[in-house]
VEXDREN-2710 file (C-alpha; in Angstrom, 1 decimal):
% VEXDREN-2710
k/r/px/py/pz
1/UNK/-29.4/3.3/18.4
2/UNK/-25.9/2.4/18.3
3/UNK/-25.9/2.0/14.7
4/UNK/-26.5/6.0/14.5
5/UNK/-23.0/6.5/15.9
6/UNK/-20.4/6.6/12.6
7/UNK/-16.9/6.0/12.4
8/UNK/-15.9/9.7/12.0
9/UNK/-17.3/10.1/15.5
10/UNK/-14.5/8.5/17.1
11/UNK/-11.9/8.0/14.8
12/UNK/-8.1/9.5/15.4
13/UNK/-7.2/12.2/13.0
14/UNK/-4.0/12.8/14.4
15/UNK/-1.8/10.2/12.5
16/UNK/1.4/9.2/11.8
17/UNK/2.2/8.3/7.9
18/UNK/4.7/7.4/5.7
19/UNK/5.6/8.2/2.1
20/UNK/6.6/5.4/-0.3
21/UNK/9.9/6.4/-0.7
22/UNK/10.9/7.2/2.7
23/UNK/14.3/5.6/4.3
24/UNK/13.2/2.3/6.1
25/UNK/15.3/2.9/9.3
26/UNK/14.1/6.9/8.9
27/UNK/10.3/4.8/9.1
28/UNK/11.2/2.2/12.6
29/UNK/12.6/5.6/14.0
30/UNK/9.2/7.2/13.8
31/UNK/7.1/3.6/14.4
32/UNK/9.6/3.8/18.0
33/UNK/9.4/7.2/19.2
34/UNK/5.6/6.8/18.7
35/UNK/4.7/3.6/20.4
36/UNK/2.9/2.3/17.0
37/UNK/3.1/-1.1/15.7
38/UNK/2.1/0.5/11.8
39/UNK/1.2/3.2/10.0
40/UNK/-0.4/4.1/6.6
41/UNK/1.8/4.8/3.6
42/UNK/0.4/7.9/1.4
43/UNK/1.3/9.1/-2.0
44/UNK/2.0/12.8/-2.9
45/UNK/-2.0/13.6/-3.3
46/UNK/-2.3/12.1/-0.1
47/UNK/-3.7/9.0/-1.3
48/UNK/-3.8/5.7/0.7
49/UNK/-1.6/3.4/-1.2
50/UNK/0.0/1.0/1.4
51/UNK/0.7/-0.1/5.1
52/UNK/3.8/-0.4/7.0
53/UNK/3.9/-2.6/10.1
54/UNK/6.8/-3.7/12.7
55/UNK/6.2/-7.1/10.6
56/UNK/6.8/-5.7/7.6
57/UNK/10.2/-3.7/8.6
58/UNK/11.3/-6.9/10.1
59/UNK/10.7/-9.0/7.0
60/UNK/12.5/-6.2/5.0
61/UNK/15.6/-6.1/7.6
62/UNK/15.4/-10.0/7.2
63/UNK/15.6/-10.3/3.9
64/UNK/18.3/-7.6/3.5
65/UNK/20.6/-9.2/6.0
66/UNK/20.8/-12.3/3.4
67/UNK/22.3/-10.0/1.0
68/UNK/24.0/-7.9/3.2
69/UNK/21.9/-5.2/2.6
70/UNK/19.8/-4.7/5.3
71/UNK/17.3/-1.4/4.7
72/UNK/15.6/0.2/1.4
73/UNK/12.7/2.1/0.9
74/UNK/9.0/1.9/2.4
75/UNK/7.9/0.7/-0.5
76/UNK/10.0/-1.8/-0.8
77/UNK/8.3/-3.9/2.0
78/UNK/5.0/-1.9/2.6
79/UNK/1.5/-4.2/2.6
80/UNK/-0.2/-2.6/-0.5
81/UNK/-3.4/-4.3/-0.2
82/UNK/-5.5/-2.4/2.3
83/UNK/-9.0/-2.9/3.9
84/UNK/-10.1/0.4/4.8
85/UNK/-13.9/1.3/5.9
86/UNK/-15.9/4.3/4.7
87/UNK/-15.9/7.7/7.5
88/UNK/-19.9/7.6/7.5
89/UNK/-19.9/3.8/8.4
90/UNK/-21.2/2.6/11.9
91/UNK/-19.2/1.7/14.4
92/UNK/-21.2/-1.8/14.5
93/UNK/-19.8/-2.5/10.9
94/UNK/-16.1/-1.6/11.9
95/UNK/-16.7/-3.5/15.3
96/UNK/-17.9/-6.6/13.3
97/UNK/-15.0/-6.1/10.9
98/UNK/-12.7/-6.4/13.6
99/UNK/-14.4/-9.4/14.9
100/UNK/-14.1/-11.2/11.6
101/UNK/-11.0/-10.4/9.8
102/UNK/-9.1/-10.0/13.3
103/UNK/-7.9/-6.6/12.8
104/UNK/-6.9/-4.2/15.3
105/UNK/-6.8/-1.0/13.5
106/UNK/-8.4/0.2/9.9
107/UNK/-7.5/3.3/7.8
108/UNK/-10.7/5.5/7.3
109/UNK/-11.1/7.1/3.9
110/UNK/-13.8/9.7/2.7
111/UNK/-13.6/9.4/-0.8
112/UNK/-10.5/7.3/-1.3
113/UNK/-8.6/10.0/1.1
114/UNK/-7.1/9.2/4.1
115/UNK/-9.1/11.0/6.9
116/UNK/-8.0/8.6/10.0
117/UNK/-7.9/5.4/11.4
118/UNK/-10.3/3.5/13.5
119/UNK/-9.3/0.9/16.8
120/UNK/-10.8/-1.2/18.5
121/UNK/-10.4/0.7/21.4
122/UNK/-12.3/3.5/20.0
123/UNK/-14.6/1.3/19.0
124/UNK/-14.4/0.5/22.5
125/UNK/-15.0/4.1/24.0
126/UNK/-17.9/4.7/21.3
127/UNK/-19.8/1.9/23.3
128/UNK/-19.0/2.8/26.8
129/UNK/-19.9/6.3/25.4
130/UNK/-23.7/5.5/24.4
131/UNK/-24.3/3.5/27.1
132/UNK/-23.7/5.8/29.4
133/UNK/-25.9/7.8/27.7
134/UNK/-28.4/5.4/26.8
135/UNK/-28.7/3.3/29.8
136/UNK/-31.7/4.1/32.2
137/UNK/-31.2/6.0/35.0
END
């Protein structure tokens, strides 16, 4: 049953992440030369406590350009409110999530730590996965 398959099953582990009070620029150096569009913002515990998009760098460029300014912190333009889902969820709640709020990506915490981040393209690969395996043969 596809509802036995959890989000930890398929989730990346290997991500990139920012700390609040890390250079903007320094931040769309590292969103470039990885090919991301975001990335989650962690405190010193390693503690989820934001998110930084290309939409938020450019509202923080834009905004500093009127004052001449152009730059700051992370934290200084990072999303602070965060949906996140639960490691031992099922992929069919993350998939529906995606469906609903029209996300493409969510941070995936065991405990209130970071442990990874789900896609919909793992979600994706988890389906394609079980039905290979599940479909008659």
């Amino acid at each position: 049953m596809l509802k036995s398959v959890k989000v930890r099953d398929y989730m990346t582990t290997d991500l990139v992440t920012f700390t609040p009070d890390m250079d903007l620029f320094r931040a769309i150096d590292k969103l470039l030369m990885h090919r991301i569009s975001g990335a989650p913002v962690l405190d010193e515990n390693g503690y989820l406590i934001g998110l930084l998009s290309e939409g938020d760098c450019l509202k923080g460029i834009l905004a500093g350009s009127y004052f001449e300014e152009a730059g700051g912190s992370v934290a200084s333009v990072m999303t602070t409110v965060v949906e996140t889902i639960d490691a031992d969820a099922d992929i069919v709640k993350a998939a529906e999530h995606f469906i609903t709020q029209r996300r493409r990506r969510l941070p995936v915490v065991d405990e209130g730590q970071l442990v990874g981040q789900i896609s919909r393209r793992d979600i994706l690969r988890a389906m394609q996965t079980y039905n290979q395996h599940a479909a008659p043969k």
